[in-house]
N, C-alpha and C positions, 0 to 999 in steps of 0.2 A: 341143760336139758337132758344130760345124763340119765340113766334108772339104775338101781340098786338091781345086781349081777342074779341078785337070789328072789326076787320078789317081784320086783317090776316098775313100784312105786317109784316116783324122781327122788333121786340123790338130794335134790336141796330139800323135801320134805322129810326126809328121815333125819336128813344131818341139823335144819334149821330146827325142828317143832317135835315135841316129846308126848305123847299120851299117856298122863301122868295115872295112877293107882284111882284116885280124886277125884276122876269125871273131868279134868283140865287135860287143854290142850294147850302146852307152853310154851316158849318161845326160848329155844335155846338161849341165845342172845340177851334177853331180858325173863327171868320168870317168873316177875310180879307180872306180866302179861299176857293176855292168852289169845286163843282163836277159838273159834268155832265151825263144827264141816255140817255146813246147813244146804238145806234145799232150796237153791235160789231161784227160783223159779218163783216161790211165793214172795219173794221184795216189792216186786212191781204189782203187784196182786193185791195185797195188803195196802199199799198206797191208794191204790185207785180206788180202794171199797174203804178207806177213810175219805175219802172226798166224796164218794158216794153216800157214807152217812150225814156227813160234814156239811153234806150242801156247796162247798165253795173251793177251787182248787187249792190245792197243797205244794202241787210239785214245784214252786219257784221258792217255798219253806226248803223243803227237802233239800234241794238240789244247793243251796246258800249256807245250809248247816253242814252238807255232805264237803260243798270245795272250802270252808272255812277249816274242816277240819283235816281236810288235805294237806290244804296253805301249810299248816302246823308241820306233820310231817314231811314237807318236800321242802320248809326252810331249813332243816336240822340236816337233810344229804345232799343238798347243793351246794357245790364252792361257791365260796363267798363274790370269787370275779364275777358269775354268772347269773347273779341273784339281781332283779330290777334292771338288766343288761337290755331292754328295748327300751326304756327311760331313757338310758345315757346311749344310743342308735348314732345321733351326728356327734357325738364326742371319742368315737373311739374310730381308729384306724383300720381301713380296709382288710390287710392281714389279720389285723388281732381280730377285729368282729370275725372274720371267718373262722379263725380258731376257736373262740367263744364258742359259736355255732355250732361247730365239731363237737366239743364237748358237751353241751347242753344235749343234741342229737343222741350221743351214744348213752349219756344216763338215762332220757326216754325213752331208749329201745330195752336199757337193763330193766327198769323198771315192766315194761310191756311184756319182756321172758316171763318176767316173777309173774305176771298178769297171767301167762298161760298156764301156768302151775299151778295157780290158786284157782284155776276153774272160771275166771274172769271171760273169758271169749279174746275172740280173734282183732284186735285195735292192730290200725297201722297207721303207721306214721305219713301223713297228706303230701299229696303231690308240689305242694311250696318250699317242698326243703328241693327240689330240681330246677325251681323256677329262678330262685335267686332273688326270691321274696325277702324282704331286712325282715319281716315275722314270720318264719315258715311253720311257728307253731301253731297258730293259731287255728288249723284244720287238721282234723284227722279222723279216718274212716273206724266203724267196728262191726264186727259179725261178732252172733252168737253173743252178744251182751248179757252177762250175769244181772246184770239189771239195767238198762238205758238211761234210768234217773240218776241213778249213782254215780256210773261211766261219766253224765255228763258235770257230776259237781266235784271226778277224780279228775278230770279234765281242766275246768274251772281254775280249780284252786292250784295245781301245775302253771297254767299259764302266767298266773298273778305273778307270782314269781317270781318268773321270768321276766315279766314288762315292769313289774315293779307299780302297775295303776291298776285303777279299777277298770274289771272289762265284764261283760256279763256274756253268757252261753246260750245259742239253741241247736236243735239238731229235728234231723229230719230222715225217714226214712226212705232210700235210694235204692234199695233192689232187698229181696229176701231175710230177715232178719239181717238186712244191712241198712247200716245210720251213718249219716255223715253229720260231723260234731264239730260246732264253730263257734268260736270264740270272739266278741269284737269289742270296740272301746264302748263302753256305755254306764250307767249308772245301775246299781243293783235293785231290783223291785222290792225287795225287799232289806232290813237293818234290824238284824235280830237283836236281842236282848243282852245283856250280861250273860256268860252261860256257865249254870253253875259248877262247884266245883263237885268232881269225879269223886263218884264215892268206892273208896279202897279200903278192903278189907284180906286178911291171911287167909290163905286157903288151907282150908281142914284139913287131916289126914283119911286117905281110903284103904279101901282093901280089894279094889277092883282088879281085877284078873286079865289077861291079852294073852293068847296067842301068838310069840310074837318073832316078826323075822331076826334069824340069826344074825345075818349082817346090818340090818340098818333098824331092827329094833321097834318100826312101826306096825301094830297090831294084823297080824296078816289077812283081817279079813277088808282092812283096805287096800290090801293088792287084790282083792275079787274085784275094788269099783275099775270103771276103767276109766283110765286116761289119757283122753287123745289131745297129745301136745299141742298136735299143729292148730287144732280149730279151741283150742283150750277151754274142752268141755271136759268134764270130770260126769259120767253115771252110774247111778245107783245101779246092777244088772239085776235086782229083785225087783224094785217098781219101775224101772225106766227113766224114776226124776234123776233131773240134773242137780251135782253139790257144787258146795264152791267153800273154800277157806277164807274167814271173814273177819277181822274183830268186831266182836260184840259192842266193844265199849262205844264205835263211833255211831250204830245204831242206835244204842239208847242216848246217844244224844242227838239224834233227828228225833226222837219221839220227847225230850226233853224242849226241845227249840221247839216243837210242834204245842206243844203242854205250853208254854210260855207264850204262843202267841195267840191261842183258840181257847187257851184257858185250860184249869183241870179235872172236866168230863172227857177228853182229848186220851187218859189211861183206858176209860171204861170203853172207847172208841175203838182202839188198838185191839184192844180183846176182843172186840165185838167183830171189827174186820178180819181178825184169823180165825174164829170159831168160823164165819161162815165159807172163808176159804176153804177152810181142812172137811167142813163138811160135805162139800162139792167137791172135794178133788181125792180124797184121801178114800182106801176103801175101808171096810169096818173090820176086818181079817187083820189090819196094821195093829189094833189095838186090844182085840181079841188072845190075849194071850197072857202070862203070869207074868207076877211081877218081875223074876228077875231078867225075864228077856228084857221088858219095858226097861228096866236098868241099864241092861248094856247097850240098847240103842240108843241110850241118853249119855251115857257115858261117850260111847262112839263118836257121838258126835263134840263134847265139849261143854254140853248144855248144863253138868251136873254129876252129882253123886246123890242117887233117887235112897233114900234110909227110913224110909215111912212109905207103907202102902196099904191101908186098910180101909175097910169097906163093909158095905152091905148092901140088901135091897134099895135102900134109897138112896146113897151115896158113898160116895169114894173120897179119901185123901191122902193127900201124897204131900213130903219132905223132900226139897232136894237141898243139899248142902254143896257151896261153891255155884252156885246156878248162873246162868248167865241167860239176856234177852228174855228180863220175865214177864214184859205183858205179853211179849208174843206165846210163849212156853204158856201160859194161864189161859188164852183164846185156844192155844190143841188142845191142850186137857179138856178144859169143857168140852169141847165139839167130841173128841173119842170116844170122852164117857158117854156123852150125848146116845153118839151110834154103837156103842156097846152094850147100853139099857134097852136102846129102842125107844128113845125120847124124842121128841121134837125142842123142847126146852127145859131149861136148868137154873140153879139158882146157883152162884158161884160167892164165899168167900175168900180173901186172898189175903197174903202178909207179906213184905221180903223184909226181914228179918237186920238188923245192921252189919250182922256178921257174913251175910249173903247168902242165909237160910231162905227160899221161898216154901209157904207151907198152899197147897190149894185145897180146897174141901167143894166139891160139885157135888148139891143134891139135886135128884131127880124127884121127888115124891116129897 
């Protein structure tokens, strides 16, 4: 929970994640893979105005694609003794399950740190780990949730793990932007589909420009956003939205799982739920501006390398090269241009490209 001596920003963001030339946020540790520093605010947002278009709820899709893909990751950093360790409960010895316990405990709180870094919100770990509960995981509180659907399918797919069976999640809210999140044995309402394989492509070369801290290297105008460890909210101090550091990749596979089971008008969905988000929430001043600003806000955030920008009375089209989360990114383009023209609606076509070129063309006229 350290901050970089000269800047501000935490020590594990500068040291873990690179803001490459590229419009990519990389990953030290891995740099075929990346992040993105999005406005989370709009997750939950987006969700609910696809069920809103959709007619039929979504969130038990959501929340099944989100801890499947948890599962994935939290098998690959859990010791192997700890793994399915409520399965074998009457097989293992009073002392060793307490140790077990110990250690399962201290990865959930490492993981929960990382949680406050990334702009996740305030999770803590439930009163059953005092109780002497044989599953003290299975509950735990969150303030300030980067998204409640998420938290609960990060939640989810943690516990599998751990019990080694299937268990399904709900949560409820308890006080102020406070949820209490619980896990229990049951069957999943839903059984998604095959899910297909992740499409990987090289990321281009750029020539994007940072400002950037001397010691820790991260573009200095993310020491302007602030970051308050303790309640582990990260804000924009121009608009007031809250970010958060995400992978991209697990999002487009809830929007993948969601295409797979609602079928695929479920893209033109997704665009259609952030056009009207952004049109309601965003003000027209954000977009109102030249392209290369529009650049580096897209860069900044991980979204891309914008290399195409032209336009006229009736419409605009933009290239981003390395792009990531593009039906959302193709729902704000429309909606900006939308309130940049002074239109009420627009005709959008779209491409992403195999090389992970997206191109968008919005005409208003």
């Amino acid at each position: 929970m350290s901050r970089c001596g000269f800047c501000g920003v935490p020590s594990f963001i500068g040291r873990e994640h690179r803001w490459e030339d590229n419009g990519v946020i990389s990953l030290t540790a891995s740099p075929h893979n990346h992040m993105i520093f999005f406005e989370c605010e709009i997750i939950d947002q987006v969700f609910r105005g696809i069920e809103s278009l959709v007619g039929i709820p979504i969130e038990h899709i959501v929340i099944e694609s989100r801890a499947r893909e948890t599962k994935r990751y939290v098998e690959r950093i859990f010791p192997p003794e700890i793994k399915h360790m409520g399965r074998r409960y009457h097989e293992i010895s009073g002392e060793e399950w307490e140790r077990l316990r110990a250690i399962t405990k201290a990865i959930g709180q490492n993981i929960i740190d990382i949680g406050h870094l990334y702009g996740y919100g305030d999770p803590r770990q439930g009163k059953l780990w005092d109780s002497g509960d044989p599953f003290p995981w299975r509950v735990h509180t969150t303030r300030n949730s980067y998204s409640v659907i998420l938290a609960s399918g990060d939640f989810l797919g943690s516990v599998e793990v751990s019990e080694g069976r299937e268990v399904w999640v709900r949560y409820e809210e308890i006080g102020d932007d406070t949820y209490r999140i619980e896990v229990y044995p049951g069957k999943h309402p839903v059984e998604l589909g095959e899910r297909l394989r992740r499409r990987r492509y090289h990321f281009k070369p750029g020539n994007l420009y940072y400002d950037r801290c001397p010691e820790c290297c991260v573009p200095l105008e993310i020491a302007r956003y602030r970051w308050d460890l303790g309640s582990g909210v990260i804000t924009n101090p121009d608009t007031g939205r809250r970010m958060a550091l995400l992978g991209p990749l697990g999002i487009d596979a809830i929007f993948e799982d969601l295409e797979g089971e609602l079928g695929e008008a479920i893209q033109e969905t997704v665009i259609e739920a952030m056009r009207r988000y952004v049109r309601v929430a965003w003000a027209v001043d954000e977009w109102r501006r030249d392209a290369e600003t529009f650049r580096h806000m897209i860069a900044l955030r991980g979204m891309g390398n914008l290399v195409t920008f032209e336009g006229d009375r009736s419409r605009l089209t933009i290239t981003l090269e390395n792009s990531a989360l593009h039906l959302p990114v193709v729902g704000a383009v429309q909606a900006l241009v939308e309130m940049a023209y002074r239109v009420d609606r627009s005709r959008i076509e779209w491409e992403l490209a195999e090389d992970g070129d997206l191109t968008v063309t919005t005409r208003v006229r």
